[in-house]
N, C-alpha and C positions, 0 to 999 in steps of 0.2 A: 522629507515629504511626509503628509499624514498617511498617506495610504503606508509606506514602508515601516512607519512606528508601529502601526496597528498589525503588519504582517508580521511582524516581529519578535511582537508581542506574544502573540499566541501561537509562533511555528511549531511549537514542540507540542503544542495539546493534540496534533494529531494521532490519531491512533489506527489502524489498519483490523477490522474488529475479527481477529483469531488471534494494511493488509494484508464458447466448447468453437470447437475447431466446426467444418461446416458438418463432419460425421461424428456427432456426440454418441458416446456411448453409455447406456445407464450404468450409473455409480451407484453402488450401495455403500453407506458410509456407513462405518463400524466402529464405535467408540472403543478404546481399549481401555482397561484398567490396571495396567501392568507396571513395571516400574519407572519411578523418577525418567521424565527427560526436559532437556531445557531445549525451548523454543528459540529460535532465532530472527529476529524482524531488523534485517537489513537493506536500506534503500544507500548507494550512491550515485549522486546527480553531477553535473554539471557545476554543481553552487556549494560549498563546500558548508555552510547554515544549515541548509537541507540535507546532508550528509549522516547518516550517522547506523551503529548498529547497537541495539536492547537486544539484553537475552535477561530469559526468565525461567525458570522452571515449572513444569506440569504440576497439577494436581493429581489425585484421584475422581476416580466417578463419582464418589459421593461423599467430596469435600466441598467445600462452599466455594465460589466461583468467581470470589474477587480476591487482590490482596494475594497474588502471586511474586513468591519469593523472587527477588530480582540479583541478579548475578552478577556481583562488583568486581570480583580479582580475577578476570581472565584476562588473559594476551590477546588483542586481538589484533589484527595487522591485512591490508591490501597492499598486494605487489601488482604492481604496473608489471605485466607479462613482454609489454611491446618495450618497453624501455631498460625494463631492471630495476626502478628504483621501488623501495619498499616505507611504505607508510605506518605508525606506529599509530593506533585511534586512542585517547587519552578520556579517561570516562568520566563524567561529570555527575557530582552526586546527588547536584539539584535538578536535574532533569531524568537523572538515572537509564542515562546512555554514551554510546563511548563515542567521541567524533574526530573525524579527521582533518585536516587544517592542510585541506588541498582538492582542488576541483578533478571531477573525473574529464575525459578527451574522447570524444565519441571516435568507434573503432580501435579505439586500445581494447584490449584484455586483460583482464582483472582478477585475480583470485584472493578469495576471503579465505583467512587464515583465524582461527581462533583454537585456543592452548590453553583449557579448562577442565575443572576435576579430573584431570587424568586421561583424557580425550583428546582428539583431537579433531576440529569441524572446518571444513575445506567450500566452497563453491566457487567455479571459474564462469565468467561471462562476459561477453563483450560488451561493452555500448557500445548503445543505438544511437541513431544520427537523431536531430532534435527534428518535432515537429509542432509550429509553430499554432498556438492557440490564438485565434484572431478576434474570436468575439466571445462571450457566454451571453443569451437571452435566458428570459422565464416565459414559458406560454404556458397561459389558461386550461387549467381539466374540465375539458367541458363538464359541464352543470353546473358550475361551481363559480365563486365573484370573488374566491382569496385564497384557491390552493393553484399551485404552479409547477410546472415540472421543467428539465433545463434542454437546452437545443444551443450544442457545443460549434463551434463554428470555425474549423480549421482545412487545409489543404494534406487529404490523405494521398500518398504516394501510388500512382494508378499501377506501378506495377511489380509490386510485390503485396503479398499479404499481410496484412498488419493490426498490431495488437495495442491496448491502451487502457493506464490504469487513469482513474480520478480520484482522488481523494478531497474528499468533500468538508471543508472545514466552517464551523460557527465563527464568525468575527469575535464575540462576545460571547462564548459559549455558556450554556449552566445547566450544573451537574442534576436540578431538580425539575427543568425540565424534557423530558426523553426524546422532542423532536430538535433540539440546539446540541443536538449532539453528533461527531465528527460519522460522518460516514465513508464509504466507498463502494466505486462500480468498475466494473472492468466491458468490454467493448472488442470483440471481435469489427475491421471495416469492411463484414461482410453487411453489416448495418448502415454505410455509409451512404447518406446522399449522393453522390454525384453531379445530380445537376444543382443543388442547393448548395453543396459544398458545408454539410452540416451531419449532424447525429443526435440523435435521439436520446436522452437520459429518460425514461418516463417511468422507473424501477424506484425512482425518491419522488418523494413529493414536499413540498416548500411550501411555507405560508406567505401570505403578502408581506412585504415592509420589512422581512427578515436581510441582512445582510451577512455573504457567505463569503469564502475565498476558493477558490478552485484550483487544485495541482493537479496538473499533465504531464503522464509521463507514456512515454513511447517503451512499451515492454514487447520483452522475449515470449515466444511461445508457448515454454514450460512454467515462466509465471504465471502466464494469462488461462492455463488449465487448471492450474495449483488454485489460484483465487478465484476464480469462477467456480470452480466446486466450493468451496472455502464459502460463497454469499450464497450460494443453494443453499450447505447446512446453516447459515444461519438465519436465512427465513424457513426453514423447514423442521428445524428440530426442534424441540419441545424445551421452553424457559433458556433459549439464547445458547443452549449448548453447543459449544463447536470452541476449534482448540485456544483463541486466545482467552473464553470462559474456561478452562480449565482441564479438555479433555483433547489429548490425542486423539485421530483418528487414523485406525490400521490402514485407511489410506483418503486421499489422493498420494500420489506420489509429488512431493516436496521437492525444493531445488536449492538442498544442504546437503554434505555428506558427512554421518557419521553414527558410530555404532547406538549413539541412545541421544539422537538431537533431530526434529524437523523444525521448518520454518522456509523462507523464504531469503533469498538474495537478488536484487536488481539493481541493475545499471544503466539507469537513461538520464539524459539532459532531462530540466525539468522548467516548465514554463507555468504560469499564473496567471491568474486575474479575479477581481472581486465582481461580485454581482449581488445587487437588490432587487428583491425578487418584487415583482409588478414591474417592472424599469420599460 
């Protein structure tokens, strides 16, 4: 099918750009400039394509903020906590990330294991149970006849509280334009419709005619802190600074462990759909 060539096509151009509870508390985020650490940006889903973890190493404060060393010979390995069985991620050089060649099972437990320069970088977490994406629409800014914002359209679970990343992707991205470029929003469902059965994206805004892809994923708590600080700093700091440009930050607290590594680890089914915007 054309729709699965074109998603296909471009899965890996995603990028998470580093990706509050109802009593947020102020963050002051504090760049450090200390020494080397390597980032960690791991999603596994449901889909074992969409599967994969990139590590990289930090910069300084005041190195240039593209063109971060990428970290080819580590071990890196998920064990199925509920079953035993252990997974080996095999890195690919043309994409310059390591992947696994096996779907995750919501309510297993999972821990990321990686054995690098001399370290050792750990995170355990369960998936989430999948929640199913039914529609994406564009609606109208007001005043406006060709900018649009998104209105997600799925069944949130009434009773637990629940958290959800999006990662926003260009069908046909390009690098020389700065609004075709991959984004992300994260979503507390204290935001949620109920009687619409919808949520609000109105933090992006989309041109007419453009066509996107959208991934859903159902996250954990401590991601959904982690990255929501994480898109504060980076509409708020000055020339896109925040850690996937280049800069640790002494905190939010991260959901990796280890003596000189932050980033991120999540475990959710992951569901999809395209949308052109005016549709």
């Amino acid at each position: 099918m054309k729709f699965f060539k074109v998603f296909y096509k471009y899965r890996w151009t995603v990028i998470i750009p580093v990706f509050f509870v109802s009593c947020e508390k102020e963050i002051k985020l504090e760049p450090e400039n200390s020494e080397e650490k390597i980032f960690v940006e791991a999603i596994f889903t449901d889909l074992s394509p969409l599967s994969y973890v990139r590590l990289t190493k930090t910069k300084g404060l005041y190195e240039g903020v593209t063109n971060h060393p990428v970290v080819t010979d580590a071990l890196v390995q998920i064990e199925d906590l509920t079953t035993g069985t252990i997974f080996d991620l095999n890195y690919n050089i043309n994409d310059k990330k390591y992947y696994i060649n096996a779907p995750g099972i919501s309510g297993h437990r999972y821990r990321l294991k990686i054995d690098v320069e001399e370290q050792q970088i750990t995170s355990t977490k369960t998936m989430s149970t999948a929640v199913n994406l039914n529609s994406v629409t564009s609606v109208p800014v007001s005043g406006t006849n060709d900018r649009y914002f998104l209105k997600m359209n799925f069944i949130d679970p009434p009773e637990t509280q629940d958290f959800y990343l999006f990662l926003i992707m260009p069908v046909i991205p390009n690098p020389d334009d700065p609004d075709l470029q991959p984004r992300f929003t994260v979503r507390s469902d204290m935001l949620f419709d109920r009687i619409h059965n919808s949520m609000i994206l109105d933090d992006e805004i989309f041109r007419v005619d453009e066509d996107w892809m959208i991934l859903f994923y159902h996250i954990d708590i401590e991601n959904y802190n982690y990255l929501h600080t994480i898109l504060r700093a980076m509409k708020s700091l000055k020339n896109g600074a925040h850690p996937f440009y280049g800069l640790a930050l002494g905190n939010p607290e991260d959901t990796v462990d280890g003596d000189k590594t932050f980033g991120f680890f999540i475990t959710s089914p992951v569901r999809w759909t395209p949308i052109h915007i005016g549709n």
